[in-house]
N, C-alpha and C positions, 0 to 999 in steps of 0.2 A: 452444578448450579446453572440453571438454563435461565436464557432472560425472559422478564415479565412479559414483553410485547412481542404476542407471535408475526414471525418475520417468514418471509418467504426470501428465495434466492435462485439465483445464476450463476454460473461462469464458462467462460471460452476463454481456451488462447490460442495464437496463431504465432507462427514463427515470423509470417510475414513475407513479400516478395524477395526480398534478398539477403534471406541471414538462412545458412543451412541447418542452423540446428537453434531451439528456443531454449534461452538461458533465464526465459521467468518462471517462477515456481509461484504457487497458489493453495490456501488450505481452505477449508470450511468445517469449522468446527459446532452447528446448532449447538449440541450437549454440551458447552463450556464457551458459548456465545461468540467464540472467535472467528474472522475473518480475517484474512489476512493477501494480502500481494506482494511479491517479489520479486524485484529485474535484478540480473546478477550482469558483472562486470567482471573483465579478465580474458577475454577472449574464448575460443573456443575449452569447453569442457570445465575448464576453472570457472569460468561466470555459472556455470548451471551449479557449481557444487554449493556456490556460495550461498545460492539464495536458496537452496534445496536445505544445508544446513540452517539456515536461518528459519525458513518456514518451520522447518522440525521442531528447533528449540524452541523457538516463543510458543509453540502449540503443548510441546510437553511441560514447560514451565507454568503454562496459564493450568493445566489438567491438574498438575500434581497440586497447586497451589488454590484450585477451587475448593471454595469452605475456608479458607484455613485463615488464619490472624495474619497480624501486620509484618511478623514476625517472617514471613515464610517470603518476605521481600530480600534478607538478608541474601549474600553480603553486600546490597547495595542498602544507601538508608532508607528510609523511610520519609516520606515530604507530608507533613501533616495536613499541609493547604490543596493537597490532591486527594481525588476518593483513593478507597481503596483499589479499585480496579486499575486508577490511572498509574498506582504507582504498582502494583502487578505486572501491567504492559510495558511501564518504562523500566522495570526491572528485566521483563524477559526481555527484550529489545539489548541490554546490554550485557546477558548471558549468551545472547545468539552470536553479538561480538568476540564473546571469547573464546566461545566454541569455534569460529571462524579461526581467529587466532590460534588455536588448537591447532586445528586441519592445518595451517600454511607450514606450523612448524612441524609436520609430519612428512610434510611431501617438499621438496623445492619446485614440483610442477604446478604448485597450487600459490604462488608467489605471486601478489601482486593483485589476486580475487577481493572481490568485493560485492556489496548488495545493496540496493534501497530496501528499504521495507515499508508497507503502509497497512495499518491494520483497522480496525473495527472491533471493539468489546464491550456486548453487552449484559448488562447485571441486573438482577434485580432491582437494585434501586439504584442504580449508577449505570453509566455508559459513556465511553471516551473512544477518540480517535489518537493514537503513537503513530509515528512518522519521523521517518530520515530519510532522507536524499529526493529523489524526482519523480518518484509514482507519486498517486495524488489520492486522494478522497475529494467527492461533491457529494451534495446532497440535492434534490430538486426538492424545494419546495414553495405552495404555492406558486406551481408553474415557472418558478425563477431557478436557474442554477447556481448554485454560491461553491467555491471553493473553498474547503476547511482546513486544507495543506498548505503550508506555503513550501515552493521549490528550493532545496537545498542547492543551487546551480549557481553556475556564471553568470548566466545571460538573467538570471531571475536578480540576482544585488543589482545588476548595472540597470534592470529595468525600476528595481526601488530607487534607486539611486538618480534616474530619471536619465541616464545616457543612452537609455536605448524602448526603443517602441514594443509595446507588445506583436505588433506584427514583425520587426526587425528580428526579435529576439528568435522569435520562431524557422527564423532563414538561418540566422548567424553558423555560421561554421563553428564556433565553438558551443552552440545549445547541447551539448551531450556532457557537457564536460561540471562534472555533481562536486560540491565545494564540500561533501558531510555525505558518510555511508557506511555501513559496517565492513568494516576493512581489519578484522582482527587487532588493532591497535589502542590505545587507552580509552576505557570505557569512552562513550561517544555522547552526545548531546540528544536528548529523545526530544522532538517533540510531541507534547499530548494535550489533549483536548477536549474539556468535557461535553460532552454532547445530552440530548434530551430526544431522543426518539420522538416522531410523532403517527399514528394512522395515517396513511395515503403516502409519506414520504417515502423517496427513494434513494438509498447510495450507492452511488460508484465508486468501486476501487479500480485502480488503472495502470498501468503503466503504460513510460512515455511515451510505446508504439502507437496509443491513441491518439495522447491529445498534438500529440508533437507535430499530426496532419489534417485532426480535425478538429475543426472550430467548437469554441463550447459553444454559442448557439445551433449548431448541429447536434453535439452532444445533446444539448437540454430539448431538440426538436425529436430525438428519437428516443432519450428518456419519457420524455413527456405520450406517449404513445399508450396508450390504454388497451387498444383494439387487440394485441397478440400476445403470446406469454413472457416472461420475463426472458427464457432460454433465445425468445425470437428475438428480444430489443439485442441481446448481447450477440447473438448471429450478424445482427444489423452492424451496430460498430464494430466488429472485427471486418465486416464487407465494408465499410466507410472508410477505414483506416487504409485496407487494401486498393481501395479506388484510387487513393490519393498518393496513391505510391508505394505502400506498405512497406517501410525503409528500414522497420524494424520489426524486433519483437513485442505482442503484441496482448495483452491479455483485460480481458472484462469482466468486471465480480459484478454483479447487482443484488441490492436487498431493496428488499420492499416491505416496510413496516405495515400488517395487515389490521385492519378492524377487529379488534377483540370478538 
C-alpha cells in the first residue's frame, strides 16, 4: 500500500566530531509509506542495538500489517478516534518496545538500552506522525518551519513549565537526559499525529545531533533551499551540525511532497 502523494527523499547520518561509533539507526520504506529515525541510548554497542531493533520491528509490523483490518493492531487495542494508520504506528512503536524488552532479557550486556523513535506514515487516505523521546519531525511549510514533535526531555517540561529559556535549555547540562523512550519496559506512551501532506512541503526527521546545535531558523534557511537536491540539503545539515561542534550523533531524513 504506497501512498497517494508522490514523495521524493533523503537521508545522511554522521556519527559526529566526538562519538566513535553512531547509535542512530534509519529506515525508508516508499513501498509501505514508512519513514522512520532512531537515536539509541545505552552507551557503546547497546544504543545501536536498540534503535537497530526498533527501526526493524516498526518497519516489519507496518509491511505485514499493510492492507490488513483493524484487527491486525492486536494485542494492542484499537483507538477508534485515530485513523487506521495512526493506530498501525502506535501499535508497532509498542511491539518495537517489546522486542527491545526481549533483546535485554537475552543478554545482561544489553541492560539499560534504549531508543527514541520518530516516524512518518503515509496512506492512502491517511497520514500520521508516532513519536517517543527526542528526535523530532518539522515540516516547512509555506516557507515557515513548525515542529510537529513535542520533546520527550527534561529541559523540554521545564521549558513548558516556563523555568527555563529555549536558548538555556539548549546549553543545560542535563538537555540529553529523555523523560519517555522505548526502553523494553511497560508498553510506553506513543505520540501520534495526523497529518495532511501537502505539494511543495518538506519533512525532516532528525535526531538530536541536529537540532541540539542548530538553530531551526538555520534549519528552515537550508530546508528552505530549492537550488540543489534533497541529498545536497541533508549533506548541508550534517556539515552545519558538524560546524557547531558535532557533539553527537547525527542523522537527516528529508521528504519532499512532489507535485502530482
Amino acid at each position: 500500500m504506497t501512498p497517494a502523494l508522490p514523495i521524493s527523499w533523503a537521508v545522511r547520518t554522521d556519527a559526529g566530531l566526538r562519538r566513535t561509533s553512531n547509535e542512530d539507526s534509519h529506515s525508508t520504506r516508499p513501498d509501505v509509506g514508512l519513514f522512520i529515525v532512531a537515536d539509541g541510548m545505552g552507551g557503546h554497542v547497546a544504543g545501536e542495538v536498540a534503535s537497530r531493533v526498533a527501526v526493524e520491528s516498526i518497519a516489519a509490523f507496518i509491511q505485514e500489517t499493510a492492507g490488513a483490518d483493524k484487527n491486525r493492531t492486536w494485542p494492542f487495542p484499537f483507538e477508534p478516534e485515530l485513523s487506521f494508520e495512526a493506530n498501525r504506528l502506535k501499535a508497532a512503536f509498542r511491539l518495537a518496545n517489546r522486542r527491545i524488552g526481549a533483546a535485554i532479557a537475552d543478554s545482561q550486556d544489553l541492560r539499560g538500552m534504549a531508543t527514541t523513535a520518530s516516524a512518518i506514515l503515509l496512506g492512502p487516505t491517511h497520514s500520521c506522525v508516532g513519536h517517543i523521546g527526542d528526535s523530532r519531525v518539522y515540516v516547512l511549510r509555506d516557507g515557515g518551519l513548525i515542529q510537529l514533535t513535542h520533546d520527550h526531555s527534561w529541559v523540554e517540561e521545564q521549558v513548558r513549565a516556563g523555568t527555563l529559556t529555549p536558548d538555556a535549555a539548549r546549553q543545560h547540562p542535563w538537555r540529553n537526559v529523555v523523560t519517555r523512550a522505548l526502553s523494553g519496559g511497560e508498553d510506553p506512551d506513543i505520540d501520534v499525529v495526523e497529518i495532511r501532506p501537502a505539494a511543495g512541503e518538506r519533512y525532516l526527521l532528525c535526531s538530536d545531533g541536529l537540532f541540539g546545535v542548530v538553530t531551526d531558523d538555520r534549519i528552515a534557511e537550508l530546508l528552505g533551499d530549492r537550488s540543489g537536491s534533497l541529498e545536497d540539503i541533508c549533506g548541508r545539515l550534517i556539515a552545519a551540525a558538524n560546524a557547531a561542534g558535532g557533539p553527537d550523533n547525527i542523522t537527516a531524513m528529508l521528504l519532499q511532497v512532489d507535485v502530482p
